[in-house]
C-alpha positions in Angstrom: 41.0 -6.9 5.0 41.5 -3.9 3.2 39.2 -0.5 3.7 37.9 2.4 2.1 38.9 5.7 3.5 34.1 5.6 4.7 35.9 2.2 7.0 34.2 0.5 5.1 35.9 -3.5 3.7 35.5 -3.9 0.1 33.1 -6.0 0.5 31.2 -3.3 2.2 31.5 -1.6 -0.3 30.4 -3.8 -2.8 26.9 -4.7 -1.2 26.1 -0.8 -0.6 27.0 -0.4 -4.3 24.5 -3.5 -5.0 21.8 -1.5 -3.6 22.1 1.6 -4.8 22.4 0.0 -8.2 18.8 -1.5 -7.4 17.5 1.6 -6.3 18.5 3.3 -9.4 17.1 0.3 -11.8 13.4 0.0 -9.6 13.2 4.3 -10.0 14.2 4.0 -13.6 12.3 0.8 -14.7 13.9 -0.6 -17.8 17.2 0.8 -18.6 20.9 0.3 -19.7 24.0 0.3 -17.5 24.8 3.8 -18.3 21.4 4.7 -17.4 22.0 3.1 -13.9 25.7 4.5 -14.0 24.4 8.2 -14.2 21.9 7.9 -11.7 24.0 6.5 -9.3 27.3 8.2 -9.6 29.6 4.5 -10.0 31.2 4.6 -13.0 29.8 2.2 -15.5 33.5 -0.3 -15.3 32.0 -0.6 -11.1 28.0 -1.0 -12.4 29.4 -4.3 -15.0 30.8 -6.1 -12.1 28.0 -5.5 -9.9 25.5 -6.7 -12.1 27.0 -10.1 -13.0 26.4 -11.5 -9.4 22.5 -10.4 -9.4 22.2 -11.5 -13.1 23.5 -14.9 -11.6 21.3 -15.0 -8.9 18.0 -14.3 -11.1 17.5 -10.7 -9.5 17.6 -9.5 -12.6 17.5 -10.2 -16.5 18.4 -8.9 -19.9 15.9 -7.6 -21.4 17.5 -6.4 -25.4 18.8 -3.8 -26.9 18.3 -0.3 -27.7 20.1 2.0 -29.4 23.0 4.3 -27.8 25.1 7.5 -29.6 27.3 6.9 -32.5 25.1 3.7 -33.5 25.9 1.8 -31.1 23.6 -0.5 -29.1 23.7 -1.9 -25.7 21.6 -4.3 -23.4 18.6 -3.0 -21.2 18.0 -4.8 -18.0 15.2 -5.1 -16.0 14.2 -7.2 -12.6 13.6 -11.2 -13.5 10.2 -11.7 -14.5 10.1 -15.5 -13.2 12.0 -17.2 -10.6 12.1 -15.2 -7.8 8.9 -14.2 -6.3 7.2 -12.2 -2.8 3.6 -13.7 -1.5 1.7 -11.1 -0.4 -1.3 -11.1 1.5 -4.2 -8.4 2.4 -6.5 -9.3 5.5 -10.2 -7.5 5.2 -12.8 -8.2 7.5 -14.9 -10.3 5.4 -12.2 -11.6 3.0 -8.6 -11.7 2.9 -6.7 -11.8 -0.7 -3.6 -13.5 -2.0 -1.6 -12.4 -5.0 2.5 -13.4 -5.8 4.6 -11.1 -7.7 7.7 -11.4 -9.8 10.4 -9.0 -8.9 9.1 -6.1 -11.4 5.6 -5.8 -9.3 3.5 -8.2 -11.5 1.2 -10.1 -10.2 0.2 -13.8 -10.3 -3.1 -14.6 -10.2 -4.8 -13.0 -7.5 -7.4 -14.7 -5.6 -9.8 -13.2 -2.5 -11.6 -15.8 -0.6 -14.7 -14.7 1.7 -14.7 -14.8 5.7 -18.0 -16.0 6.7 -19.2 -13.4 9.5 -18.9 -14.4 12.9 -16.2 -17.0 11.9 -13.4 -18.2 14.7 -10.1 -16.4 14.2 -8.2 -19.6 14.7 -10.7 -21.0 11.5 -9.6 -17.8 9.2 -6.2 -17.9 10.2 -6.1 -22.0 9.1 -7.3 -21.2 5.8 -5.0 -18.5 5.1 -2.1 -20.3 6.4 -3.4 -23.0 3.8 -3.7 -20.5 0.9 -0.4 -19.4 1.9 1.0 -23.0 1.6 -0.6 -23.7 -1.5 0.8 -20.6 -3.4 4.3 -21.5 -1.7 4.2 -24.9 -3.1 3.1 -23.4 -6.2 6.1 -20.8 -6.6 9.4 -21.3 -8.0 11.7 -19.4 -5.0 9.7 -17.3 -2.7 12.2 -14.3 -1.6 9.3 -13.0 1.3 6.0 -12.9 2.3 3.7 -9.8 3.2 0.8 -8.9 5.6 -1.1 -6.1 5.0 -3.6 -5.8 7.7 -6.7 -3.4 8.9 -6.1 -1.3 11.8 -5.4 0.3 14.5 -2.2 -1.9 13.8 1.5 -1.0 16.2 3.5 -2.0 13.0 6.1 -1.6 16.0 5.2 -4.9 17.7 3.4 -6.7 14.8 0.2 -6.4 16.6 -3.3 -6.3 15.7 -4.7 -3.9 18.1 -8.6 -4.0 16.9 -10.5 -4.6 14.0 -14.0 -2.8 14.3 -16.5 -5.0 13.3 -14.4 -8.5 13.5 -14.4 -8.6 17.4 -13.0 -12.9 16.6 -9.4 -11.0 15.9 -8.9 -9.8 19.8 -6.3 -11.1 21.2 -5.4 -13.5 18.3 -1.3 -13.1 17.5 -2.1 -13.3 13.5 1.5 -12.1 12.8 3.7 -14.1 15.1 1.6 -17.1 13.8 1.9 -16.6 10.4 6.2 -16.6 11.5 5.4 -19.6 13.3 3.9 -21.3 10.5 6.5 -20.3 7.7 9.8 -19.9 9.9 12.0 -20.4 6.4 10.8 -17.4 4.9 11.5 -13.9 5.8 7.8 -12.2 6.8 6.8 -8.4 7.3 3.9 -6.7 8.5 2.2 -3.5 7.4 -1.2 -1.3 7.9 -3.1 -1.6 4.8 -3.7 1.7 4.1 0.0 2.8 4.7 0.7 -0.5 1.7 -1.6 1.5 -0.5 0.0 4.6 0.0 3.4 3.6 -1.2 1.4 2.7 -4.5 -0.4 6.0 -5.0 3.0 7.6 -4.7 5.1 5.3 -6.9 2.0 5.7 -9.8 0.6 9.0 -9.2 2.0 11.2 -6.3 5.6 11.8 -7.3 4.9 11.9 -11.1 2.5 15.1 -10.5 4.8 17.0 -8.1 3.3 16.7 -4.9 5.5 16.9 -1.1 2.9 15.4 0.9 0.2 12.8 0.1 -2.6 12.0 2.3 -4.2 8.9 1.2 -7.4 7.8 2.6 -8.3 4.1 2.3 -12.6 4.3 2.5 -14.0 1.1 2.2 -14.6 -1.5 4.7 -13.0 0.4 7.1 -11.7 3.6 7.3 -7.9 4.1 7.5 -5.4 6.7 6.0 -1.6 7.1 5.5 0.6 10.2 5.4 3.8 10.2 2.8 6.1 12.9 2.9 8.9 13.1 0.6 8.6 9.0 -0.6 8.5 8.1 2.6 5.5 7.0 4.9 4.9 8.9 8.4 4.5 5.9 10.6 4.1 7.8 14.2 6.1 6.4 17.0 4.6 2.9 17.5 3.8 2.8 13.3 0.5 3.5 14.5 -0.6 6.9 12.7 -3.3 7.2 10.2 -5.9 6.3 12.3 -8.2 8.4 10.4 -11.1 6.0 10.9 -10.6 6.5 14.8 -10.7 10.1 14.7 -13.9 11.5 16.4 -16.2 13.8 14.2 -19.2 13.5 16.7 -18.3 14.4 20.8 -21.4 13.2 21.5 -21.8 10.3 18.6 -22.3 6.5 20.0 -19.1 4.5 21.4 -16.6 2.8 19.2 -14.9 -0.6 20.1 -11.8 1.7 20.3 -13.0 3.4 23.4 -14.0 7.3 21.6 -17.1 8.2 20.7 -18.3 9.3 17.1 -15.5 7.7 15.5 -15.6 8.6 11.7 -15.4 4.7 10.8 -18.5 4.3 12.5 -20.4 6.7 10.1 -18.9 6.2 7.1 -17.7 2.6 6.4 -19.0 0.7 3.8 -20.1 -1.5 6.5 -22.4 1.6 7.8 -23.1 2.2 4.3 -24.8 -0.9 3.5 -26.5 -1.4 7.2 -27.8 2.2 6.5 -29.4 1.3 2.9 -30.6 -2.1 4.4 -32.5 -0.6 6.7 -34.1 1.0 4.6 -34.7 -1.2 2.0 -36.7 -0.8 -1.3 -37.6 -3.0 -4.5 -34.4 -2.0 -5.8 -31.8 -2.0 -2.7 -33.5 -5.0 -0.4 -31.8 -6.2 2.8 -29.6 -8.6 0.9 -28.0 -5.2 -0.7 -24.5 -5.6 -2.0 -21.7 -2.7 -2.4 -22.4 -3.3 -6.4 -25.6 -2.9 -6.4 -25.1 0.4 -4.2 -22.6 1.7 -6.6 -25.1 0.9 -9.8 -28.4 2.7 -7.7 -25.8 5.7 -7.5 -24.7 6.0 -10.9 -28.4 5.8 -11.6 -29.7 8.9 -9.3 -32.0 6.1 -6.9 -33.2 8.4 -4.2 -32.1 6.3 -1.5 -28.2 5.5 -2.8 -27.7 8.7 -3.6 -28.9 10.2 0.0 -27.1 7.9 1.9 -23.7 7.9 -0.3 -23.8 12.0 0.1 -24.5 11.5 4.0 -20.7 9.3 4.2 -19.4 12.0 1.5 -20.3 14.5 4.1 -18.7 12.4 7.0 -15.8 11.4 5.0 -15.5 15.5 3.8 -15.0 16.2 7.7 -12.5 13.9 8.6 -10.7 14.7 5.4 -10.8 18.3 6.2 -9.6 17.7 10.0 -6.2 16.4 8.0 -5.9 19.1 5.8 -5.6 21.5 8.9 -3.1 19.3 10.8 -1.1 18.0 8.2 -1.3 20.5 5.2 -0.8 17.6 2.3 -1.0 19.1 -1.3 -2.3 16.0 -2.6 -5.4 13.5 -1.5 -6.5 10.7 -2.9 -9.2 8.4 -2.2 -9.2 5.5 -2.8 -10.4 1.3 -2.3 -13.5 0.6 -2.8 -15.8 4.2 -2.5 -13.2 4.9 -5.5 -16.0 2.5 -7.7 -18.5 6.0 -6.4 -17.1 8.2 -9.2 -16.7 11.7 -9.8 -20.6 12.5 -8.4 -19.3 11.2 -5.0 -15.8 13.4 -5.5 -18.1 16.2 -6.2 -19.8 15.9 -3.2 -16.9 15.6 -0.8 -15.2 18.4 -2.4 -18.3 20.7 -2.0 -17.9 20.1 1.9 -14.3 20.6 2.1 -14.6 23.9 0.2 -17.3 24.9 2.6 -14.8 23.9 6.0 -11.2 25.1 4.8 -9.6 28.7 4.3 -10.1 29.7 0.3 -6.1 30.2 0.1 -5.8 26.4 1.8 -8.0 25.2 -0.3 -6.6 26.0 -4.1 -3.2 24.2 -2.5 -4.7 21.0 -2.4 -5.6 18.7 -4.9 -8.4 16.1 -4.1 -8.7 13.2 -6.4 -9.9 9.5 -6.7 -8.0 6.9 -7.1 -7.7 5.6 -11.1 -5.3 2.3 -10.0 -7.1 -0.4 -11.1 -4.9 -2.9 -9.8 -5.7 -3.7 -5.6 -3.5 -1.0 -4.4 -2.8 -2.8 -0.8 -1.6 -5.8 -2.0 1.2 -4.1 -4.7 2.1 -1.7 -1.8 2.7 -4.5 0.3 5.2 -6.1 -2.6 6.7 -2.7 -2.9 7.6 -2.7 1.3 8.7 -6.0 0.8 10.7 -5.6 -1.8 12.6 -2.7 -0.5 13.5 -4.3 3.0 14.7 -7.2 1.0 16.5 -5.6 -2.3 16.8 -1.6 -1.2 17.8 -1.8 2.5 20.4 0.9 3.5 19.6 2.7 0.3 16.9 4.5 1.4 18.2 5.4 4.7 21.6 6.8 3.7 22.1 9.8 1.6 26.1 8.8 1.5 27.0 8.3 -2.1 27.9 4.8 -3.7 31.8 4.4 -4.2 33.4 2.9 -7.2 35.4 0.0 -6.3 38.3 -1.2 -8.0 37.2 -5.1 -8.7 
C-alpha cells in the first residue's frame, strides 16, 4: 500500500482530509467548496472527491447556489438537515430533557418530563431509557446519543459521583446502563455545565474576542466550566468546575460532598425557593415556583428581591474566587437565574467590583446569558458531534494533504 512521505496510506490520508474538510464546513456554516478549499489548505480538485462520499452517505447536502467572480455560480453545502440524527439527553434533579438534532444543531422537538422527588433511581432511569427508545424508534438513523449530567461528574470513568439534593442517584451506574440498554449506538458522557460551555463559545465567546471563558451554570445546582482557546479545561479526572463545591463559608453547615459552606448550598435555586418558602407571603406561598420568583423580582416584592440579591451576593463570591485563580476575560451566566435579568447582573457585578483589583476588574467582561435555546442539551450535540464527525481534527495542528485521487 502506497504512503505519503507523513507514513501515512492513502487512505490515511483521505479520512484526515474528511475531517478537516468538516471542521472547516461546521466553523464556516454554509459555504462553497472554495470556501472549504481556502480554509483548509486542500486544493479545491482534493475537496470535490472528498465530498462525494459524505454527500453519499447523507453527512451533508446541497444546499444552491450563490454567486462567484466573473458571473459564475457554484453550489453551497451544508450538513444534512434530515436523515442522520444525535439523541441527546440532559439529567436535572427534578427533570431530565430530551431533544434529537439533525447534523447542522437543530433540534427536534424537545421535551422535559418531571422527576417526582424522592423517586427510585432505578424508576427515573426506566423512564428515560423509555423516552430514549421512543425517540430512537422515532428517528430516521441515529449517529449517537448524549448525556449531559449534574455533577461532581469524573467524565474520566463515566461516573456520577454525587448529585446534591437527589441522594436516589448514589451508587446508581446511570452511564454504563444507559450502554447496556442501547449497545448499538455509540454513547458519550459529559458535565452539564462543561456541554453548555461549548455553546456560549461557539454563539458568543469566540465571536467577541475573548481567550478564556468562565461559564457558570446557576440554576438547580451550581456548576461552572473553564474554556480556553475552544477548548474545555477538564482537570485530570474531567472533574473541574466544581464551582458549586467550592467553600465560601469555613464555618457554613456540611455539604453531601464532605466541605462545609459549599456555595451550592447558598445559592441554588433549590435554596432559593426553600428560602422564599419559608417565608412565605400572599404573593410567594409555600407552593412557590421559580416563575413566580422571577415575576415577584421583576416587580420589586420585598421578599424576591431580598432573597435573589442574598444568592447574587453568594454567587458574586464564588465568581470572584475564579476570577483570581483563573483570570477569564469573559463570564457568563447562565441557565435558569439567566430568566433574573439585568437587576440581578447589576447586583452581582456591584460585589465583584467591591472584591477584585480595579485593573482586574475592567479586563473582564460579566454578562448573562441571551441563548434562548437550552444551552446543555446543544452543547451536548456539539461534543457529540465532534467525537463522531471532527475526531483528530481538533487534536492535530498537522496540515491536511492534497491527495492525488
Amino acid at each position: 500500500m502506497r504512503a505519503t512521505q507523513k507514513g501515512l496510506s492513502i487512505e490515511g490520508v483521505q479520512g484526515h482530509n474528511r475531517q478537516v474538510i468538516l471542521k472547516a464546513l461546521h466553523d464556516l456554516g454554509t459555504c462553497s467548496r472554495k470556501d472549504i478549499s481556502v480554509v483548509s489548505g486542500l486544493d479545491q480538485a482534493t475537496v470535490t472527491r472528498a465530498i462525494g462520499p459524505l454527500l453519499d452517505d447523507g453527512i451533508v447536502e446541497e444546499v444552491g447556489l450563490v454567486k462567484g467572480g466573473r458571473g459564475r455560480r457554484s453550489i453551497n453545502l451544508d450538513f444534512s438537515a434530515g436523515g442522520r440524527h444525535i439523541l441527546c439527553l440532559r439529567l436535572q434533579r427534578r427533570s431530565f430533557s430530551i431533544a434529537g438534532f439533525n447534523l447542522r444543531g437543530e433540534p427536534v422537538e424537545p421535551e422535559e418530563f418531571p422527576i417526582p422527588r424522592g423517586q427510585p433511581a432505578a424508576s427515573t432511569f426506566s423512564d428515560i431509557a423509555d423516552a430514549l427508545e421512543r425517540r430512537v424508534a422515532g428517528l430516521q438513523q441515529i449517529d449517537g446519543i448524549g448525556i449531559a449530567v449534574p455533577g461532581p461528574f469524573l467524565e474520566r470513568d463515566e461516573r456520577v459521583i454525587l448529585i446534591t439534593e437527589s441522594p436516589e442517584w448514589q451508587g446508581f451506574d446511570l452511564i454504563p446502563e444507559l450502554r447496556a440498554r442501547f449497545p448499538n449506538i455509540p454513547l458519550h458522557s459529559t458535565h452539564d455545565a462543561k456541554a453548555a460551555a461549548l455553546t456560549e463559545w461557539r454563539h458568543t465567546a469566540h465571536k467577541n474576542g475573548a481567550k478564556v471563558l468562565l461559564y457558570v451554570s446557576a440554576g438547580q445546582g451550581i456548576g461552572s466550566a473553564l474554556v480556553v482557546g475552544g477548548e474545555v479545561y477538564r482537570g485530570a479526572l474531567g472533574l473541574a468546575g466544581e464551582m458549586g463545591h467550592m467553600s465560601i463559608k469555613v464555618d457554613g453547615p456540611q455539604c453531601k460532598c464532605g466541605n462545609t459552606g459549599c456555595l451550592e448550598i447558598f445559592a441554588s435555586r433549590i435554596a432559593l425557593l426553600r428560602a422564599i418558602r419559608e417565608r412565605a407571603t400572599a404573593r410567594l406561598t409555600t407552593e412557590a415556583t421559580f416563575s413566580d420568583v422571577v415575576a415577584a423580582y421583576a416587580d420589586s416584592d420585598p421578599v424576591a428581591t431580598e432573597e435573589v440579591n442574598k444568592v447574587a451576593r453568594y454567587l458574586a463570591q464564588g465568581i470572584t474566587n475564579c476570577i483570581n485563580f483563573a483570570n477569564p476575560d469573559l463570564i457568563v451566566i447562565g441557565d435558569e437565574y439567566a430568566l433574573l435579568g439585568e437587576p440581578f447582573l447589576d447586583a452581582i457585578k456591584r460585589q465583584v467590583e467591591k472584591a477584585v483589583l480595579p485593573s482586574v476588574y475592567r479586563s473582564v467582561v460579566i454578562e448573562l446569558s441571551n441563548l434562548t435555546e437550552d444551552t446543555v442539551l446543544k452543547g451536548t450535540f456539539l461534543d457529540v458531534f465532534s467525537q463522531t464527525y471532527l475526531g483528530s481534527a481538533r487534536e492535530t495542528q498537522d496540515k491536511a494533504t492534497n491527495d492525488t485521487g
